[in-house]
C-alpha positions as CSV (number, residue, x, y, z in Angstrom):
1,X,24.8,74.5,144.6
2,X,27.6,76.1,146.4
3,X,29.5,79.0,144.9
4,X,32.8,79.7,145.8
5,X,34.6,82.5,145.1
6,X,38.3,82.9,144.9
7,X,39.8,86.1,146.8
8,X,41.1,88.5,144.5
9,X,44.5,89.5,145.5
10,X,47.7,90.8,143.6
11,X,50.3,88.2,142.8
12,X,54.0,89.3,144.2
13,X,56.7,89.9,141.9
14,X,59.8,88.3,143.2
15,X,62.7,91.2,141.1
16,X,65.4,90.0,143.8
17,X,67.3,88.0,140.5
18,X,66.7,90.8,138.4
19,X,68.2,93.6,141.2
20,X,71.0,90.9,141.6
21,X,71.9,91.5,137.8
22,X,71.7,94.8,138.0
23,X,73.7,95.3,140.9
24,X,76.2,93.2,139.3
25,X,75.6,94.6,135.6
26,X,76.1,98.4,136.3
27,X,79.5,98.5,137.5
28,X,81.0,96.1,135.4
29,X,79.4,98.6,132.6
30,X,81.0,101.6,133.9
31,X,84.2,99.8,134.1
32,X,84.3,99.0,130.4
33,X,83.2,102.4,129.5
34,X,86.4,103.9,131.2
35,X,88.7,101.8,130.0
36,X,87.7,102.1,126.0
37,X,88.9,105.7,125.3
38,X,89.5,106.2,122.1
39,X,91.5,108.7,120.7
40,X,91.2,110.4,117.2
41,X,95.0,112.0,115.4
42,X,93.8,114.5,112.2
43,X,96.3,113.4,109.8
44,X,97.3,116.2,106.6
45,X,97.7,113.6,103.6
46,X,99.9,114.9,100.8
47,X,98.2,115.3,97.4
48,X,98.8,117.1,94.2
49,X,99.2,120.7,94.1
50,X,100.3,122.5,91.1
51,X,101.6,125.3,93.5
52,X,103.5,127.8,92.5
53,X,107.4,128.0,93.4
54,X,106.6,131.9,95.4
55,X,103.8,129.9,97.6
56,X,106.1,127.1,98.4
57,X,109.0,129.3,99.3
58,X,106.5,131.0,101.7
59,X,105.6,127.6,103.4
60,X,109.2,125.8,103.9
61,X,107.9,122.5,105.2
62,X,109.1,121.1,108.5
63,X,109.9,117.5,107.9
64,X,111.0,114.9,110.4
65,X,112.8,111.9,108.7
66,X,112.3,108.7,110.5
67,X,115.3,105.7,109.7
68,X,116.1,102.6,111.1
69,X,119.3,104.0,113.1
70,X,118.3,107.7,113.2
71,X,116.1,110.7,113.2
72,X,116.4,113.6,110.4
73,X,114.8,116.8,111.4
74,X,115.2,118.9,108.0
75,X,113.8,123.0,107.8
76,X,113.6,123.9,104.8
77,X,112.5,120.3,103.6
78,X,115.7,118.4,102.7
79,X,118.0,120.5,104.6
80,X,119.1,119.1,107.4
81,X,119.1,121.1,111.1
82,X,120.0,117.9,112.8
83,X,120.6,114.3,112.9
84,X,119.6,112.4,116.2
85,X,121.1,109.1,116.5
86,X,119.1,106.1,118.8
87,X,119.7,105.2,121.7
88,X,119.9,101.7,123.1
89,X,117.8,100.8,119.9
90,X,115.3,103.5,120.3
91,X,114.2,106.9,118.8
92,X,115.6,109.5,121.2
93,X,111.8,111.6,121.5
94,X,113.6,113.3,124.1
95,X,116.0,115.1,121.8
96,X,114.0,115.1,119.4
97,X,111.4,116.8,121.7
98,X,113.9,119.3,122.7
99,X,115.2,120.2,119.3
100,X,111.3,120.7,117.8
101,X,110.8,123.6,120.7
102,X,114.5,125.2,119.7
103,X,113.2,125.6,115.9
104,X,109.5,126.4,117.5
105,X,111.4,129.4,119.3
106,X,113.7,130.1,116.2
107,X,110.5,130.6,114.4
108,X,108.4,132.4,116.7
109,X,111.6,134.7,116.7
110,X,111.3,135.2,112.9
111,X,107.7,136.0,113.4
112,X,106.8,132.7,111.5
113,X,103.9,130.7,113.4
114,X,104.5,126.9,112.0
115,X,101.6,124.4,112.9
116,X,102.5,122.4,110.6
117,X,105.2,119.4,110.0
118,X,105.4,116.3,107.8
119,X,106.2,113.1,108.5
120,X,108.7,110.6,106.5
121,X,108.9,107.0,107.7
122,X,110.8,104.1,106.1
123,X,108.5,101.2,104.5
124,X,109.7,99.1,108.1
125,X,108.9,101.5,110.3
126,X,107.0,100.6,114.0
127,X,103.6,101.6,114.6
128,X,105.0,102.4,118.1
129,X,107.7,104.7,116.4
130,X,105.3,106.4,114.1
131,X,102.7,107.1,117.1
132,X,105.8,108.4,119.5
133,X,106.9,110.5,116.9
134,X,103.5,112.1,115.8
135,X,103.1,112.6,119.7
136,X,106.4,114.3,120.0
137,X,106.1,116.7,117.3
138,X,102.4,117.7,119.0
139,X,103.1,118.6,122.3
140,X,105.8,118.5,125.0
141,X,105.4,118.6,128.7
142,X,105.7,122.5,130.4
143,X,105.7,124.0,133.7
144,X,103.6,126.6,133.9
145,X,102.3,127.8,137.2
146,X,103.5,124.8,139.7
147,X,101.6,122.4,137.2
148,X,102.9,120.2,134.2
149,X,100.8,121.6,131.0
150,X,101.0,119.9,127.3
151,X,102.3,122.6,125.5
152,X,101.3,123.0,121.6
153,X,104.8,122.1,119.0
154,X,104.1,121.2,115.6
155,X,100.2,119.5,116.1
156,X,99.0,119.4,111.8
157,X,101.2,116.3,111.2
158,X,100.9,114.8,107.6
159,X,102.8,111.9,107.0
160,X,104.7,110.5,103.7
161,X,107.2,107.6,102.9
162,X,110.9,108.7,103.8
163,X,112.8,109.7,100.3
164,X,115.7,107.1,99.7
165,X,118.9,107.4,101.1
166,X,121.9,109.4,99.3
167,X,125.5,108.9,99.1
168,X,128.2,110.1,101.8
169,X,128.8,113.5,99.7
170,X,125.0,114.3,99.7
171,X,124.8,113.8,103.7
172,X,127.7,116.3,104.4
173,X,126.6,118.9,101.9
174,X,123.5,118.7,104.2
175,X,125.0,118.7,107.8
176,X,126.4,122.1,107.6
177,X,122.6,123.5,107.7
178,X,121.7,126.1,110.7
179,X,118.2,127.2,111.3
């Protein structure tokens, strides 16, 4: 009887699909990873406080007043510092921008360091609007050194439903505020 033996050799292991995924796989990987940044805003939320009236005469709240046709900017809460109409349909964030860094200065100068500001949006208010705003009371664009910086404004943001509107006598008594 004849015995035959078979020659014991290694089988190959064709990866050239697998190194064709990968190629392929990796990039489009990183792509996606780049592209999905997601960004985190620390909100205040208002709650109850049984402060007393000393402590909240101490913290004068900051409060930025969002309506359909205009922006109220009030210091002390409900006193107005300034009303900024909109512009071609739009919040003016500029102005608004600029008048947040005149109070920031106002109060720096008064050795008062506000972080904080709240808020008020109408029921219909844009999610676009709201998010513009928040970022405009955080930061604002500076030039320090030959290179554009985000300079810190108002960045504790709580946020709150805007109080109803008042008559024409109300809205006078409160445009002859200055900071």
């Amino acid at each position: 009887m004849a015995i035959r033996r078979r020659l014991e050799t290694d089988p190959d292991l064709d990866i050239t699909s697998f190194m064709s995924l990968m190629t392929v796989l990796v990039p489009v990987l990183l792509l996606n990873m780049v592209f999905s940044h997601i960004s985190v805003l620390n909100l205040n939320l208002p709650g109850l406080s049984d402060a007393s009236a000393a402590e909240q005469k101490e913290n004068q709240q900051l409060e930025m007043v969002l309506r359909a046709e205009y922006i109220d900017i009030n210091y002390p809460a409900g006193i107005r510092v300034k009303r900024i109409p909109n512009r071609d349909g739009k919040a003016d964030l500029k102005l608004v921008s600029d008048v947040l860094q005149e109070i920031k200065r106002a109060l720096r100068d008064k050795d008062i360091d506000k972080k904080d500001v709240v808020i008020l949006s109408e029921p219909g208010t844009s999610y676009r609007t709201l998010v513009s705003a928040m970022d405009t009371a955080r930061s604002f664009r500076a030039v320090v050194a030959a290179s554009v910086v985000d300079a810190e404004l108002f960045p504790q943001i709580s946020l709150g439903d805007a109080p109803q509107q008042g008559d024409a006598a109300q809205d006078k008594q409160l445009a002859g505020n200055a900071l």
